[in-house]
Every structure is written in structure tokens, then in C-alpha cells.
Wavefront OBJ file of the C-alpha trace (Angstrom):
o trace
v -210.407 39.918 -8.967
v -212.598 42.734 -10.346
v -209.894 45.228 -9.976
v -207.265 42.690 -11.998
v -210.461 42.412 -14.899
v -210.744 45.958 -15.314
v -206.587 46.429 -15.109
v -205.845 43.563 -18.014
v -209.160 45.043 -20.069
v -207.400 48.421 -20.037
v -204.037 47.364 -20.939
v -205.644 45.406 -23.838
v -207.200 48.516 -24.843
v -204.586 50.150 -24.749
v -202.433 47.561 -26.713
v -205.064 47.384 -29.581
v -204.992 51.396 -29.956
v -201.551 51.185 -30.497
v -201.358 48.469 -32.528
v -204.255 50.335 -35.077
v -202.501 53.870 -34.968
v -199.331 51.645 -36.212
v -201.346 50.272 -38.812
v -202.881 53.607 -39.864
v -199.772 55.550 -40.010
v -198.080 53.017 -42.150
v -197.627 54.073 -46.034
v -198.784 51.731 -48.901
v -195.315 50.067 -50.537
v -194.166 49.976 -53.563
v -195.194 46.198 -55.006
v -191.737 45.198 -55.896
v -191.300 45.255 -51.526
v -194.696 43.919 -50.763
v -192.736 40.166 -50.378
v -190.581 40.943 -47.244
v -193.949 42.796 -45.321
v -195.724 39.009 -46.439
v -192.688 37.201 -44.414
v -192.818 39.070 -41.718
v -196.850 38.631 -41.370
v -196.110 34.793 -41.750
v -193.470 34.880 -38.909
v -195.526 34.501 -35.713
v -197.405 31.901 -37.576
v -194.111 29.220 -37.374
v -193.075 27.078 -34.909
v -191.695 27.891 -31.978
v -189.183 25.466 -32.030
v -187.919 26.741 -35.404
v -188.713 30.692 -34.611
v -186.864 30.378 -31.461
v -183.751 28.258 -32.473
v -180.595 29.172 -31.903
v -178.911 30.785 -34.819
v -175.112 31.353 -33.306
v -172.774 29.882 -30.713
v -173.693 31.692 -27.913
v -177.405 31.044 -28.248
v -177.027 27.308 -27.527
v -178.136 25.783 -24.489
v -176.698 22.332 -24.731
v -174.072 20.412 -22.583
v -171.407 23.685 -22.579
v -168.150 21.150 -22.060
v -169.925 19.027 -25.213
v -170.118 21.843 -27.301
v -166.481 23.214 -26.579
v -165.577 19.508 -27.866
v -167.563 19.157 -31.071
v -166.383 23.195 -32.158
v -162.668 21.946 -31.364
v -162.668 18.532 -32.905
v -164.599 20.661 -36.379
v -161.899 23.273 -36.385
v -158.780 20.321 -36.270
v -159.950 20.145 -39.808
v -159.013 23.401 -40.316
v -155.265 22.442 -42.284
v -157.232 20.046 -44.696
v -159.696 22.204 -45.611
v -158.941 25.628 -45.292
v -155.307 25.994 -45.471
v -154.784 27.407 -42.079
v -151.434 25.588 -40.043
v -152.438 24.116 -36.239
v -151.881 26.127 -33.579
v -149.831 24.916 -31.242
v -149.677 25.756 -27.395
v -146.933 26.238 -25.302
v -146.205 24.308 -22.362
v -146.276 26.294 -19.161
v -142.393 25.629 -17.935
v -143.939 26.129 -14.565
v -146.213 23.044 -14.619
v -143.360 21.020 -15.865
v -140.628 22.053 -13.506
v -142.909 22.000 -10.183
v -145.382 18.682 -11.017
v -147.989 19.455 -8.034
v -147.135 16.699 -5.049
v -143.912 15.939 -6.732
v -145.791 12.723 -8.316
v -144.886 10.537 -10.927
v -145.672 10.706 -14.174
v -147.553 7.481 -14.638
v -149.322 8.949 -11.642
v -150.170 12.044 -12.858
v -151.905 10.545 -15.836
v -153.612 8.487 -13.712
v -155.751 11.087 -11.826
v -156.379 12.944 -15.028
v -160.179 14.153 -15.207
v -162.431 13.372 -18.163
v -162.275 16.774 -19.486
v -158.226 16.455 -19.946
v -158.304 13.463 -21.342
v -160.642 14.654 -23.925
v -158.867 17.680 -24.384
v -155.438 15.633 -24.868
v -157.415 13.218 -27.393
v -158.423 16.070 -29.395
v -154.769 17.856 -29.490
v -153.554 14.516 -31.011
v -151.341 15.012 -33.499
v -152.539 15.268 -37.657
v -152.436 12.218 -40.086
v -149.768 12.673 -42.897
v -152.813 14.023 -44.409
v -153.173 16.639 -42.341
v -156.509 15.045 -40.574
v -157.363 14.776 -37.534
v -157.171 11.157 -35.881
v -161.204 10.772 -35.513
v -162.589 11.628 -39.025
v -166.256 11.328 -37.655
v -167.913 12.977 -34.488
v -171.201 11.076 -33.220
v -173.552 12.783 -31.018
v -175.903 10.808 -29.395
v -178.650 11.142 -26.688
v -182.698 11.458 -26.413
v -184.786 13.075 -28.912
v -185.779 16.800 -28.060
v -181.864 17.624 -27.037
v -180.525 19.640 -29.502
v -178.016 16.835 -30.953
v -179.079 18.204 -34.848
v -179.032 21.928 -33.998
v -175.681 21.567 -32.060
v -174.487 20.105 -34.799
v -176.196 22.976 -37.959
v -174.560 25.631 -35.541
v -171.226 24.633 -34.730
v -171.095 23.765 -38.443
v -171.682 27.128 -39.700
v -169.546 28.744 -36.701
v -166.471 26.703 -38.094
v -167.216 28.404 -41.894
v -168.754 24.985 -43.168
v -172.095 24.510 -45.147
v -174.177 22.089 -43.149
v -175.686 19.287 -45.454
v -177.776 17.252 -43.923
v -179.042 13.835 -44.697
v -181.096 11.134 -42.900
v -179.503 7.528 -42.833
v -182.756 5.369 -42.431
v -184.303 7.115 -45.650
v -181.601 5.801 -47.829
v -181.914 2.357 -46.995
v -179.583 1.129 -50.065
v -176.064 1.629 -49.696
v -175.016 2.407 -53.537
v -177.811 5.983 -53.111
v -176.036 6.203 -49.632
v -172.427 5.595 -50.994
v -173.761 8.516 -53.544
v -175.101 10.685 -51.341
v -171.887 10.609 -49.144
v -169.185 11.362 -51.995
v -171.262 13.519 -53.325
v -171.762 15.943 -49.689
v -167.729 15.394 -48.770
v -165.983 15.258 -52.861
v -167.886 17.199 -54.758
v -167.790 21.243 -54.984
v -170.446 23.296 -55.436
v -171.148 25.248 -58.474
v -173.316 27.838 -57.196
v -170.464 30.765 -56.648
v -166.914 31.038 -55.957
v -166.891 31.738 -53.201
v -169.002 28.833 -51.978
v -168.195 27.223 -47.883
v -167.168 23.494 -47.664
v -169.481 20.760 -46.598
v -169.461 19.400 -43.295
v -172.338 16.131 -43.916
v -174.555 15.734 -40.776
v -176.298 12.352 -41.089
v -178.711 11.908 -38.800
v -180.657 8.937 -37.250
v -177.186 6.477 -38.224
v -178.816 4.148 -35.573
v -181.133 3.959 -38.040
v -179.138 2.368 -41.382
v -178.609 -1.386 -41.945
v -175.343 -2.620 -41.706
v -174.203 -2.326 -45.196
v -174.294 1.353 -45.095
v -172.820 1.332 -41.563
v -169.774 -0.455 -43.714
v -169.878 2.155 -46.626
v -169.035 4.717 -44.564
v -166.585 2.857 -42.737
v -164.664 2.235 -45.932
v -165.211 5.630 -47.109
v -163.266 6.837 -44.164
v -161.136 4.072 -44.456
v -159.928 4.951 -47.772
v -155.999 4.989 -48.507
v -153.968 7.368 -50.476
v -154.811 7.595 -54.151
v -151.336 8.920 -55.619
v -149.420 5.897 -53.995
v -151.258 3.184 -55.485
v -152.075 4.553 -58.591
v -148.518 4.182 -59.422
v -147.802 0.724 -58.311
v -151.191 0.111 -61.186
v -154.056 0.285 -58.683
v -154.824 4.033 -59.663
v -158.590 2.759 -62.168
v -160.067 0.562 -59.564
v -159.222 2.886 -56.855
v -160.198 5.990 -59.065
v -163.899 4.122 -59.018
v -164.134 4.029 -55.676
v -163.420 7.792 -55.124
v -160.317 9.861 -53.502
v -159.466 10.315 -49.954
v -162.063 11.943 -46.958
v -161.169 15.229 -46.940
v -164.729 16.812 -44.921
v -165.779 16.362 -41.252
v -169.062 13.509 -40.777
v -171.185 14.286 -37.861
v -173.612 11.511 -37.392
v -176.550 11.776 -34.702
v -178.605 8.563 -32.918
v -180.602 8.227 -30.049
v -179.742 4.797 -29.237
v -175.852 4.580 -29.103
l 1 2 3 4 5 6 7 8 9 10 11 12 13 14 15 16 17 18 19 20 21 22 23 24 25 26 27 28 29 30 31 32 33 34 35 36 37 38 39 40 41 42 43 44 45 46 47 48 49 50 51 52 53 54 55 56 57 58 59 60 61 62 63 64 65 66 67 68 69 70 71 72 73 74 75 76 77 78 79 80 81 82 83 84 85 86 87 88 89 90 91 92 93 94 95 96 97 98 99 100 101 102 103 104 105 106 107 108 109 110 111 112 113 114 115 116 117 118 119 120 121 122 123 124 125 126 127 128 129 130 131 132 133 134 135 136 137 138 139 140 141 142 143 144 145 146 147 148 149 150 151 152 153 154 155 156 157 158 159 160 161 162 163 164 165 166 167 168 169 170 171 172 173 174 175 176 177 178 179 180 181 182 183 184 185 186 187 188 189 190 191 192 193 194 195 196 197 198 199 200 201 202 203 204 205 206 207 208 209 210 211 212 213 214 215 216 217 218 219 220 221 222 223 224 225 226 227 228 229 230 231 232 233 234 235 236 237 238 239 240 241 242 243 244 245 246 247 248 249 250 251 252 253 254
């Protein structure tokens, strides 16, 4: 025990000498750059849970098969928002010709396994407005397991601007009908070159019912062009245009 005292009160020695002839050897900067040298002293001072979050894909440590799901369901959106024409996958003419256990097909689909039933759900095809069949992801699960950083990450992996807003603050549907529209419709006027919104509303467990049913007829919503020329284009113009941005919505309690 003595010898591990005197070992740890050398290395700590050691570490504080090195740490002053850093110190020492640093030059005095210019004022303009004093503000980045502040940050960085205020750094170790944050949370933990916010200095070690993951920033990227890779850094998650979620449910891998969950993430996969949420990143491919985001990019379906891809036609819609940015432009960019579905990819799709050939058929391996192997698979088809030699079925394995020569089994029917009705068969076949029986014994399907979660994950390719998922992954078939997902490869549905578009909407004629080039949206994918679900237009809102839920994530849902205990507090403490990542369901809102999941969500910020694979957001800005797919090229969107996370907004996020919490559903039991907004506890009257008109500011939550507002708040909606104005995350999914609206475009930003900060640059040009500004990403898309995906809206991440979190705690939806959490809203009353009548905002449960404003975003269900938000997503809902019909064509404008068609019914504004049969004379239904000013009422429908009030309530707003189609949903053209990905919802992810978070609750513990599903």
C-alpha cells in the first residue's frame, strides 16, 4: 500500500509539472481569439451526457437493427424532398429460380423473420406523391435510451435539420397545429443553402387527444391542386398544403 502511495504521488507530480510547463510556454493571444481558449476552459465543466454524446452514425450505441430501420425509413423521403429517384434492387434470379426446400410461396412468407418483414414494409412502394407509406416514425421505450439522440443523429446523417419540439408543453392544439406547419411548410430564411426539417416531437404520450388528432389530419391531408379546382382550393388553402417532411415522435409509454 505504501509503495502504490508513493507510485500515484509521483505520477501526480509528474502530471502537474507538465501541465504548468504547458501553461508557461503558452503565448498571450491576440483578444479578438481569447473566445475559443474561454470554450475550451468551459468544456470539462459540461455534462457528461452532453460532452460524451454521440455526434455521427457510427458513434451510436442503440438497438443496431433499430437504427438501420429509422436511417432507411428517413432516407425513403429522399424523392420528396431532395429530388433524388429510389433505388431499386435487383432480384437475385438465383433465389427465385431455386426457392430453398422447393416450398410454396404462401409458405415462404410464412416463415419470414421480423427483420424481412420490416425490411419488405419499408421497400413498399411511394404514394403518387412520391412518399413513403408511413409518414411518421415513433420510437418508443424507457427514459435514459437514446430514443431523442437516435433520432438528432440519424436526422442530420440523412442531410435534415433536426427541430425539435416537446408535445406536453404545447398543450393547445391551434400553438401545436402552428408549431407543426410551421417545422414541416415553412423554409428557412437564414441562407440558401439551408437543410430541410425533419420535426422530432418528443414526449407525444404526453399531448391530449386533440393534438393527437391535429397531427393525424395534418398527415392526413389530401391533394391541394385537385380540389382547388372542383372550388375547395380557400378552405383547403387555410388549412395548409400537403406533408411533405418526415415526423419522428418519441414516448415512453407506447
Amino acid at each position: 500500500r505504501r509503495r502504490v502511495l508513493e507510485a500515484s504521488q509521483q505520477l501526480t507530480e509528474i502530471i502537474n509539472s507538465c501541465l504548468d510547463s504547458d501553461t508557461s510556454t503558452e503565448s498571450p493571444e491576440p483578444s479578438g481569439e481569447a473566445e475559443p481558449a474561454d470554450e475550451e476552459d468551459s468544456a470539462p465543466h459540461c455534462l457528461w451526457v452532453d460532452k460524451f454524446t454521440p455526434r455521427r452514425y457510427m458513434e451510436l450505441l442503440s438497438d443496431d437493427y433499430t437504427n438501420r430501420c429509422l436511417l432507411k425509413w428517413l432516407k425513403l423521403w429522399d424523392t420528396v424532398v431532395f429530388g433524388k429517384e429510389k433505388v431499386v434492387k435487383k432480384a437475385k434470379p438465383s433465389a427465385e429460380a431455386h426457392p430453398p426446400f422447393n416450398q410454396p410461396k404462401e409458405q415462404q412468407n410464412k416463415w419470414k423473420t421480423k427483420v424481412q418483414l420490416t425490411e419488405e414494409i419499408l421497400e413498399a412502394e411511394l404514394d403518387q406523391h412520391k412518399r413513403p407509406k408511413y409518414k411518421v416514425a415513433l420510437l418508443c421505450g424507457p427514459p435514459g435510451l437514446g430514443k431523442t439522440t437516435l433520432a438528432h443523429v440519424i436526422a442530420r446523417h440523412a442531410g435534415y435539420n433536426a427541430v425539435e419540439m416537446n408535445a406536453s408543453d404545447d398543450r393547445s392544439p391551434e400553438v401545436f397545429k402552428t408549431r407543426i406547419e410551421a417545422a414541416t411548410q415553412m423554409k428557412s430564411v437564414l441562407g440558401a443553402n439551408e437543410k430541410p426539417n425533419c420535426l422530432i416531437i418528443d414526449e407525444i404520450d404526453g399531448a391530449p387527444a386533440a393534438s393527437i388528432n391535429v397531427l393525424l389530419n395534418i398527415i392526413h391531408r389530401k391533394d391541394v391542386e385537385g380540389e382547388a379546382a372542383a372550388g375547395m382550393g380557400r378552405r383547403r388553402r387555410r388549412e395548409g398544403g400537403l406533408l411533405l417532411r418526415p415526423i419522428i415522435c418519441i414516448c415512453n409509454d407506447q
